[in-house]
MARZA-843386 format. One line per field, with one value per residue (C-alpha): z, y, x. Coordinates in Angstrom, 3 decimals, padded with zeros to 6 digits. Example, Ala and Ser with C-alpha at 12.3 -4.5 7.8 and 13.67 -1.06 7.14 Angstrom:
<rs>
pz	c(007.800;007.140)
py	c(-004.500;-001.060)
px	c(012.300;013.670)
</rs>
This chain:
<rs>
pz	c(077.858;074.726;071.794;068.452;065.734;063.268;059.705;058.899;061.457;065.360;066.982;069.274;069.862;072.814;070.956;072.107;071.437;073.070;070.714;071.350;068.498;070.826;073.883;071.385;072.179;069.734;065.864;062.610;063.383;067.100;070.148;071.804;074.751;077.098;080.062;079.648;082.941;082.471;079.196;080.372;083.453;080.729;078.993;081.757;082.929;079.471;080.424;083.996;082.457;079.912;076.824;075.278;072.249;071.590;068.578;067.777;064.878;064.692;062.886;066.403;068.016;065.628;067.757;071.024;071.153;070.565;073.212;075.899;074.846;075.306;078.406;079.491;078.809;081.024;083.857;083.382;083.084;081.129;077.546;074.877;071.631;069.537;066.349;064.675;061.060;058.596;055.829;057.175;058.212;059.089;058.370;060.960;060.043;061.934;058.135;057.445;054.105;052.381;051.845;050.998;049.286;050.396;052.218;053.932;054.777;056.759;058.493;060.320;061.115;063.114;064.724;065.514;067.134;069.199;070.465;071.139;073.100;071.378;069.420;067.145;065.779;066.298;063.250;060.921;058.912;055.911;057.619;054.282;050.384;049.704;046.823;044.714;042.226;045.329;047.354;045.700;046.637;050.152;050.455;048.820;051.739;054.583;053.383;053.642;057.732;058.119;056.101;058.267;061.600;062.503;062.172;062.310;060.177;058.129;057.427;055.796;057.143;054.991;051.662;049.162;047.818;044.363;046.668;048.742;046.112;044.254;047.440;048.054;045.031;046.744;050.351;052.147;054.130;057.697;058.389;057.586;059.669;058.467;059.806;061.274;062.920;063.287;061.195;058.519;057.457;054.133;054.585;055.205;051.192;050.515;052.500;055.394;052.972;050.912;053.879;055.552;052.257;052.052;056.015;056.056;059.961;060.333;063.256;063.694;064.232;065.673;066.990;069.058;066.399;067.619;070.994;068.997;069.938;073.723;074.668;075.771;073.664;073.134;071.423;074.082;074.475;070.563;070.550;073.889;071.813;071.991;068.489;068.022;068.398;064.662;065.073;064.462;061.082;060.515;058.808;061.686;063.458;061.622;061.003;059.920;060.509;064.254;065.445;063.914;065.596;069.173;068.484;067.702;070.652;072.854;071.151;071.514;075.332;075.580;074.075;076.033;079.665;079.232;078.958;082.275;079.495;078.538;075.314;074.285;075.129;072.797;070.341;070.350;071.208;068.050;066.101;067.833;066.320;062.442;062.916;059.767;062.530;064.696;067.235;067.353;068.277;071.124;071.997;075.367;077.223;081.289;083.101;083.539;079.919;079.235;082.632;081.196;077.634;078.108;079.161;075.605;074.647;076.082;075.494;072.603;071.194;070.769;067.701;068.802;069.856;066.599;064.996;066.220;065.744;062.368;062.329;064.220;061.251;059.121;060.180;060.989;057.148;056.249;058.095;056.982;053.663;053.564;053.150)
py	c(-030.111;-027.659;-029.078;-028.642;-029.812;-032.611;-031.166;-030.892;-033.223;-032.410;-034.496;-032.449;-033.744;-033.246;-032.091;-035.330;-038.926;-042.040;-044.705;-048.022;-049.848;-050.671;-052.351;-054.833;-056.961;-058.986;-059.881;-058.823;-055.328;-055.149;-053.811;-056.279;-058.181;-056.149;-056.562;-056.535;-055.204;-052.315;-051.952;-051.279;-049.342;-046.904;-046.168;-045.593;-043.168;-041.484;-041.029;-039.426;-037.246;-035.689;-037.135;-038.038;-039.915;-043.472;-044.602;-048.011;-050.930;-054.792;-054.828;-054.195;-056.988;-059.109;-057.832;-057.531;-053.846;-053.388;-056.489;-054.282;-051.081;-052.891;-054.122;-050.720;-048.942;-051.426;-050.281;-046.476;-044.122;-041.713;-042.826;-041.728;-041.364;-044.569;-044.237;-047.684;-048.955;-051.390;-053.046;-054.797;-058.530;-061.283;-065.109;-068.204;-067.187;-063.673;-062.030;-058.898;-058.900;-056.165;-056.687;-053.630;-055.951;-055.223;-058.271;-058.267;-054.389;-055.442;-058.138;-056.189;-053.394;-056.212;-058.038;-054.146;-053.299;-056.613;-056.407;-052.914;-053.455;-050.776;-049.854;-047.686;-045.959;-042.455;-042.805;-045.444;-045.067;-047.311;-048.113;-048.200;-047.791;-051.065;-052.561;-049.684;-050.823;-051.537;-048.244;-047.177;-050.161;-050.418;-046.833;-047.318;-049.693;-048.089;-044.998;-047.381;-048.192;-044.536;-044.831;-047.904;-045.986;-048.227;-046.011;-041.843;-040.403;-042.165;-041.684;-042.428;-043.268;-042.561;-041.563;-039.089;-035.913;-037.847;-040.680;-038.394;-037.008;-040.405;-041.495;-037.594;-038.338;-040.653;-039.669;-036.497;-037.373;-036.651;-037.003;-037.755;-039.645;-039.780;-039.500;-036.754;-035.864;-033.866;-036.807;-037.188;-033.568;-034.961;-034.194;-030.327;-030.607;-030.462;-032.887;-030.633;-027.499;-029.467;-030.953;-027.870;-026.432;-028.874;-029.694;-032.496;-033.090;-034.088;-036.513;-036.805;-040.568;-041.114;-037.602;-038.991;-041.330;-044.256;-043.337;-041.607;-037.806;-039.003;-038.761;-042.414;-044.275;-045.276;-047.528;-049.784;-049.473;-049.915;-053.180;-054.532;-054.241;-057.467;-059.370;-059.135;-055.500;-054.322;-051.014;-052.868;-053.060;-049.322;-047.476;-044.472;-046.809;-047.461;-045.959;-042.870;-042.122;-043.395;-041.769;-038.273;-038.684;-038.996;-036.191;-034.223;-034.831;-033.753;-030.222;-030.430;-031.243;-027.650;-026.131;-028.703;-027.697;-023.937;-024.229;-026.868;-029.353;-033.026;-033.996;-036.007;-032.845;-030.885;-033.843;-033.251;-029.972;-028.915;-031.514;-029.913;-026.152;-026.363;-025.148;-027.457;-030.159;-031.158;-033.872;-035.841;-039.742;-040.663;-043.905;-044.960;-048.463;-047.288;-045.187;-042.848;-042.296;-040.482;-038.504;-037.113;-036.931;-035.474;-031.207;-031.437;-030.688;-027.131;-026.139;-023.652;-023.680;-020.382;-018.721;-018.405;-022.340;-023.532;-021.602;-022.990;-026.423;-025.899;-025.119;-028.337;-030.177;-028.678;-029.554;-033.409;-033.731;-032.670;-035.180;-038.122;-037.026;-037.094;-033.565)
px	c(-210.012;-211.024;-212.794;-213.134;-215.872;-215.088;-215.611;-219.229;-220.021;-221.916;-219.017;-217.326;-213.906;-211.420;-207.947;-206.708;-208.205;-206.748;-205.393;-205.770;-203.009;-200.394;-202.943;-204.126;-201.135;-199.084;-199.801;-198.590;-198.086;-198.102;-195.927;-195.254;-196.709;-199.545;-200.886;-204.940;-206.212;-203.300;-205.086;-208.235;-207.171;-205.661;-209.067;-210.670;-207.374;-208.297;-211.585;-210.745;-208.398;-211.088;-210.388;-214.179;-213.041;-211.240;-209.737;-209.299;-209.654;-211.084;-207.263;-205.392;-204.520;-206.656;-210.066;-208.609;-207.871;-212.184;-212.801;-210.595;-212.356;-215.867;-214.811;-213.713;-217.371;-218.705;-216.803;-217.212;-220.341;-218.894;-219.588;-217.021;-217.137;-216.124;-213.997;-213.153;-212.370;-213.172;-211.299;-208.503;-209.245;-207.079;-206.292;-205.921;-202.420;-202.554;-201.576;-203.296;-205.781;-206.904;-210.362;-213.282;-215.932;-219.264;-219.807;-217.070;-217.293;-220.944;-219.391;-216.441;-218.976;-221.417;-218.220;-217.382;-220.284;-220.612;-217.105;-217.382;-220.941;-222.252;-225.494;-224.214;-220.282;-219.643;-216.957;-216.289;-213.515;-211.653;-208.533;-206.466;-207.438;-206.486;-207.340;-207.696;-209.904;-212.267;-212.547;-216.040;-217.494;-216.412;-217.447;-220.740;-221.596;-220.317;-222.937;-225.500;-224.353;-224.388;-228.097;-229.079;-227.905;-225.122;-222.796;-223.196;-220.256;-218.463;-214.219;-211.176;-207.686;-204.454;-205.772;-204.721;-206.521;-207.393;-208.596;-210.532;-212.287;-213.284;-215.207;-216.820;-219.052;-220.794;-221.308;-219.589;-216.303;-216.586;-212.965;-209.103;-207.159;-203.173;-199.993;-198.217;-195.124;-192.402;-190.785;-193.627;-194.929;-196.022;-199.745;-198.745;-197.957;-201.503;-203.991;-204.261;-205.176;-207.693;-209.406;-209.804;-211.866;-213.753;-215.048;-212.978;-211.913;-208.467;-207.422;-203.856;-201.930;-198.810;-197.854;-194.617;-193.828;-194.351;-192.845;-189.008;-190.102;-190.955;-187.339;-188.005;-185.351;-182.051;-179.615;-180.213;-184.071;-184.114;-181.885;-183.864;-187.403;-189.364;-188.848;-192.923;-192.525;-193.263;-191.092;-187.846;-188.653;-189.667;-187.366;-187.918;-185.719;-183.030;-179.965;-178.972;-182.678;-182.541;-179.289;-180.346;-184.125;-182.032;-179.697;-182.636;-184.727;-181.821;-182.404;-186.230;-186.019;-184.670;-187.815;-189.764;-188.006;-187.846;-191.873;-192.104;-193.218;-192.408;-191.016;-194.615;-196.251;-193.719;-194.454;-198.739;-198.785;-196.574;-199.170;-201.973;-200.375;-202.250;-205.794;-206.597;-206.120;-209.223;-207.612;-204.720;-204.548;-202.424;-201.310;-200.945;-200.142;-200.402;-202.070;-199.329;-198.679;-201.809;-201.861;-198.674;-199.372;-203.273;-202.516;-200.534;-204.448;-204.621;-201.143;-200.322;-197.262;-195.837;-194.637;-191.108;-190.826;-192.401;-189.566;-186.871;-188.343;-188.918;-184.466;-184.014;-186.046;-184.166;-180.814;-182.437;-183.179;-179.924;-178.403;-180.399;-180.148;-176.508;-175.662)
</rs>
């Protein structure tokens, strides 16, 4: 699997990292019930197939998700490279809090590292910059992990180009980590260009969308979601947005069968397309998912398909925005 250096950094990265949101099992924000030894049989899948990096956060699954990746390492010799985050806790309650005071920032990084069963993180990244007021400071201390050798590079996840720069005056950011889709191009605007001047590595979430640009779902699949499964309150699946994302993925599965492709390789590889973009994150919850989804990595989309995508787009945002 080909791959490519994150921004200024040594880390060489396979195109494709496995995410680990959706294994972490139910809370706040999760998908639903999982099965733990699946879990960990899909890491280690991951692994087998090439992929050298995982992606995960104390957040997912309220610790789990970095308990299963732990007890995946264990099990394989192969050591990948270990991207977490820091700055979303949680209450006996299982609500999400905000937190990027100093103290706090240390804390997740040791219960990180002792979940994980690691001696040091590859990437640490602030998961959101929430509170505002607060990113220096959170940022401040996570340069002195990177200082102190806990961590080697230090990240951000879903910032803004003002936001970026605030933090840059105080230690260089290794990397970006936002959304981006076929459904969410907002980063195209001008994150992507402004990372790519600077050294900034980009790594990709949620290429299929949460599982929409897979060719996986369907009125019924939608209404026969778990109730814990947080994507029943995303607008993505909702109507007219829903209904026009179907509609549009019978179009895609055109482009994706002419080239002997799947759909969620369609979905990465057109991801994968913007040279500004180092890796992309892809979720996975069996085995089978990432053998499928993994030779998205060394396919590149040609001129002529990302063409006609970009038409299909087109005609999806006209729809949804009533015209």
């Amino acid at each position: 699997m080909r791959t490519r250096k994150l921004g200024y950094t040594d880390l060489e990265l396979t195109a494709i990292g496995l995410g680990t949101w959706a294994i972490g099992g139910p809370w706040q924000f999760g998908w639903g019930p999982q099965d733990d030894n699946e879990a960990i049989r899909t890491i280690l899948a991951a692994i087998d197939h090439g992929i050298n990096w995982l992606d995960t956060a104390p957040i997912y699954g309220l610790g789990h998700s970095e308990e299963l990746v732990g007890k995946a390492l264990k099990q394989t010799k192969d050591k990948p490279l270990i991207a977490t985050k820091c700055g979303l806790t949680w209450s006996g309650a299982s609500q999400r809090i905000a937190c990027l005071k100093k103290e706090s920032i240390r804390q997740e990084c040791h219960a990180s590292l002792k979940r994980l069963g690691v001696d040091v993180i590859d990437l640490y990244q602030m998961h959101w910059p929430e509170p505002d007021e607060d990113i220096e400071h959170g940022w401040e201390e996570m340069a002195r992990l990177a200082d102190e050798g806990k961590v080697r590079y230090i990240g951000v996840s879903n910032f803004s180009v003002e936001q970026i720069k605030r933090v840059q005056r105080i230690h260089p950011v290794a990397s970006l980590q936002p959304p981006y889709s076929m459904l969410h191009r907002d980063v195209e605007d001008e994150l992507l260009g402004y990372c790519s001047q600077n050294d900034i590595g980009v790594v990709a979430y949620s290429p299929m969308q949460r599982g929409l640009l897979t060719g996986s779902f369907s009125h019924e699949r939608l209404a026969n979601l778990p109730p814990d499964d947080h994507r029943k309150k995303s607008p993505d699946f909702q109507e007219p947005n829903f209904s026009a994302t179907l509609e549009l993925v019978k179009q895609l599965r055109r482009i994706a069968e002419r080239n002997d492709r799947t759909l969620a390789q369609l979905a990465i590889s057109w991801v994968l397309r913007r040279s500004e973009v180092t890796a992309a994150i892809v979720g996975a919850r069996r085995p089978d998912q990432i053998a499928e989804t993994a030779p998205a990595a060394d396919w590149r989309l040609a001129d002529e398909d990302a063409e006609e995508i970009e038409r299909l787009l087109k005609k999806r945002q006209e729809k949804t925005n009533g015209k």
